[in-house]
N, C-alpha and C positions, 0 to 999 in steps of 0.2 A: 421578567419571566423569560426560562430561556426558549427559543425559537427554531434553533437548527441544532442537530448531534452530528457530529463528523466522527465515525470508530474505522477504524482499524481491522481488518478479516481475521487474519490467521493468527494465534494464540491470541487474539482477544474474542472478537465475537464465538468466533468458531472454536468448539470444544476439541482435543486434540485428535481425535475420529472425525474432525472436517463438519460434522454438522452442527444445528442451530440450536440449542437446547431449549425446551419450551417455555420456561422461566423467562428465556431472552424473548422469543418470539412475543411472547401475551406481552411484556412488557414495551416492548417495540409497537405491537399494534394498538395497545392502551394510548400510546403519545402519538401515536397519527390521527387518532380519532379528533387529538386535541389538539389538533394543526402542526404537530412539531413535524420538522425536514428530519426524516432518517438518513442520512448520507452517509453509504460506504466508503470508508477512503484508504482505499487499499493501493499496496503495490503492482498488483497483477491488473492485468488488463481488465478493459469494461468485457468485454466478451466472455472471459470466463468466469462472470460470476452471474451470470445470469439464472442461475441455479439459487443462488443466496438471494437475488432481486424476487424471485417466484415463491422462496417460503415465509417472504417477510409481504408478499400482496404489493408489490412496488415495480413488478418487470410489466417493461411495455406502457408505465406511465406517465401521462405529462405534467408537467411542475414536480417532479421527479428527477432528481439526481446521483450522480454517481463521480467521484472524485480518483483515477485510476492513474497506474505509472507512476505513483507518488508524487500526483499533484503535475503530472505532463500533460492529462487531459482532464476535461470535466464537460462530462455528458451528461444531456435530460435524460430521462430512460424511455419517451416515446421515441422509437425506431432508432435507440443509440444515437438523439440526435450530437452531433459535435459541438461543442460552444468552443474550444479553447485546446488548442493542441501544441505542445512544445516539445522537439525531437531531436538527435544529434543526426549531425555532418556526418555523410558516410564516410570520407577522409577521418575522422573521430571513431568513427565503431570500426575501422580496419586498424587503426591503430591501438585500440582497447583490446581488441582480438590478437591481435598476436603479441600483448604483453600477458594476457591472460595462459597464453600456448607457453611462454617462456617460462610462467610460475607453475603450469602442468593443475590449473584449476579447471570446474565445471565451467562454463560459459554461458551464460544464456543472454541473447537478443532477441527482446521486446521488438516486434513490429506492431503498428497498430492493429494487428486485425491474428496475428498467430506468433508463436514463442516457438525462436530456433535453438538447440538445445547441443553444444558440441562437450566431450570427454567426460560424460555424467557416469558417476557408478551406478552397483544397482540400489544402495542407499537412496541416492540423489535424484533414481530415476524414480524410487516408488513415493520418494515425497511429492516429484512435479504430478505421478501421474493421481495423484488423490484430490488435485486440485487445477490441473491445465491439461488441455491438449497440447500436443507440440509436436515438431519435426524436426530430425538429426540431422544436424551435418555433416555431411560425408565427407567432403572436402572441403578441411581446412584452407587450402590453398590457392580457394577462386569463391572469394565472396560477392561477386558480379549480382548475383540474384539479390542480393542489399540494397544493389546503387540504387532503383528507384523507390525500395521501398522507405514508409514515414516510421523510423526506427524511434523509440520511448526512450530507452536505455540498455544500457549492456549490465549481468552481475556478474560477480564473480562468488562462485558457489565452495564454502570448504568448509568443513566444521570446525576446524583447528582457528580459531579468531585470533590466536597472536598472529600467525600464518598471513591473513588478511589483513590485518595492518599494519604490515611490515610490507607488503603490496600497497596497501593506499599511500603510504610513505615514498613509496619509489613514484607513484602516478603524481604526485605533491610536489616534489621533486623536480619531474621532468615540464611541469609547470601546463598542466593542462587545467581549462577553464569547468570543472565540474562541480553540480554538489553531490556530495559524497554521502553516504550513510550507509546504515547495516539493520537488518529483518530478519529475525527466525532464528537467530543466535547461526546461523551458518550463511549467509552472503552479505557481501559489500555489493550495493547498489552504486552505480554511477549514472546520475541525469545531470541535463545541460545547470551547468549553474544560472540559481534562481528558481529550479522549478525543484519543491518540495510539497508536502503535506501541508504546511503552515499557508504558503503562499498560496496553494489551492482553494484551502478554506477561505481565508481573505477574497479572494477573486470570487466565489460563487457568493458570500454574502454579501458583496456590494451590487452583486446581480441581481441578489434577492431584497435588496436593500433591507439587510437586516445589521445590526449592531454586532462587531465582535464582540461584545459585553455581554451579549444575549446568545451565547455559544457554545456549547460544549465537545470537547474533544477525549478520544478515550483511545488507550492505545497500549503498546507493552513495550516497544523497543524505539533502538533510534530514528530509523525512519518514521515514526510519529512525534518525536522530538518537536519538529518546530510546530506541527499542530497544535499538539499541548501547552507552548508557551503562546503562543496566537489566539488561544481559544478564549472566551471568559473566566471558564473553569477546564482547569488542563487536569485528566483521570488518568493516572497510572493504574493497568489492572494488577492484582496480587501477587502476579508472578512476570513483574513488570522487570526490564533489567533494573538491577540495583542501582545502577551508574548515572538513570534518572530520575529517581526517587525524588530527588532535591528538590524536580522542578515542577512535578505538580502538585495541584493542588487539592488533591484527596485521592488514595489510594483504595480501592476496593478491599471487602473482607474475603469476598468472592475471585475465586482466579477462571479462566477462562473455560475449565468445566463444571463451574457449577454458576454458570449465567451470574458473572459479576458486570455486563453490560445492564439486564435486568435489576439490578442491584443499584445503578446508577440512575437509573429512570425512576426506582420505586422512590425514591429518595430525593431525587433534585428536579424531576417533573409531578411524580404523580402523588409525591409527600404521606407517599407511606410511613 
């Protein structure tokens, strides 16, 4: 039976209006009643989805978790406590930064606690703000206010995806230790290599001493990639990228507005 879900926020749980559809929600709260771990495991920080923690009945609680940064942190949800945090070298996010400046991309650095946001259009800027707070950088050319902060990752924001990976080729390249992946069909995420979605899952079920076997994972893009090969049962949702189809192992009917996370529950916990 399975025991813990690890999903994915944006284009999976969350309908493309950012909210939770009800379908998802009753289905979510159906599988807690029956002991199963709901665990967000998103790329965005734990702080800004506390919003998503509050319509699912899970913020502010303990033996509650939350998988954030793509697997760089994993917090209980009383009082955000911290279990596991992994960060880049400020020497690394100043050097990430000004290859980002050279390709003339969005920028954004993940601190743990707030998202700095440098060269965003107003595309860019009205997708962060439906889903993060954040503050501009005004000056590219003194990132001092970084050195002590605990940095997650840097992305690199474009819609044009050949564009970004002709950028990840050059950071591959220059031989930087990262793991690399891509979210939302428009950013390449860089975290320290080893810390992904997959290895986050792993790390809180041996916490919870629970069986990968006894796991499920749901997601649409590559940054869920290695969850879903990690997981027991790895879900691509409907409008999953196609380029991962291969690897999981059941795809939804339902895409992510019309609660295909609830779809996955009625079916693989509650055996509707």
């Amino acid at each position: 039976m399975y025991k813990l879900i690890a999903c994915d926020l944006d284009e999976t749980l969350l309908s493309d209006d950012v909210t939770i559809s009800q379908r998802n929600i009753d289905a979510i709260k159906a599988a807690l009643n029956k002991g199963i771990k709901f665990v967000p495991a998103t790329g965005r920080g734990y702080n800004s989805i506390q919003n998503v923690l509050n319509d699912l009945d899970l913020k502010d609680k303990a033996s509650e978790y939350v998988i954030s940064f793509n697997g760089g942190c994993i917090t209980e949800n009383k009082d955000n406590r911290i279990i596991k945090f992994a960060g880049l070298e400020y020497s690394e996010v100043k050097a990430l930064f000004q290859i980002g400046r050279e390709f003339d991309v969005c920028i954004h650095v993940n601190t743990k606690n707030k998202l700095f946001i440098y060269n965003a259009n107003d595309d860019e800027l009205n997708y962060v703000m439906a889903r993060n707070s954040f503050e501009v950088i005004k000056d590219p050319d003194d990132l001092s206010f970084l050195k002590n902060e605990d940095v997650a990752k840097v992305i690199y924001g474009n819609t044009d995806l050949d564009y970004l990976s002709r950028i990840e080729k050059v950071i591959r390249e220059k031989g930087y230790n990262l793991d690399i992946s891509y979210s939302s069909n428009r950013y390449l995420e860089l975290n320290p290599q080893g810390v992904n979605k997959g290895q986050g899952l792993h790390e809180l079920a041996a916490n919870l001493d629970i069986d990968l076997a006894d796991t499920i994972a749901i997601g649409d893009n590559f940054n869920d990639l290695s969850m879903i090969k990690t997981a027991g049962l790895g879900v691509g949702m409907k409008n999953v990228n196609p380029k991962i189809k291969q690897y999981c192992d059941f795809i939804t009917n339902s895409d992510n507005n019309e609660g295909g996370v609830g779809e996955v529950i009625e079916k693989f916990i509650l055996d509707k």
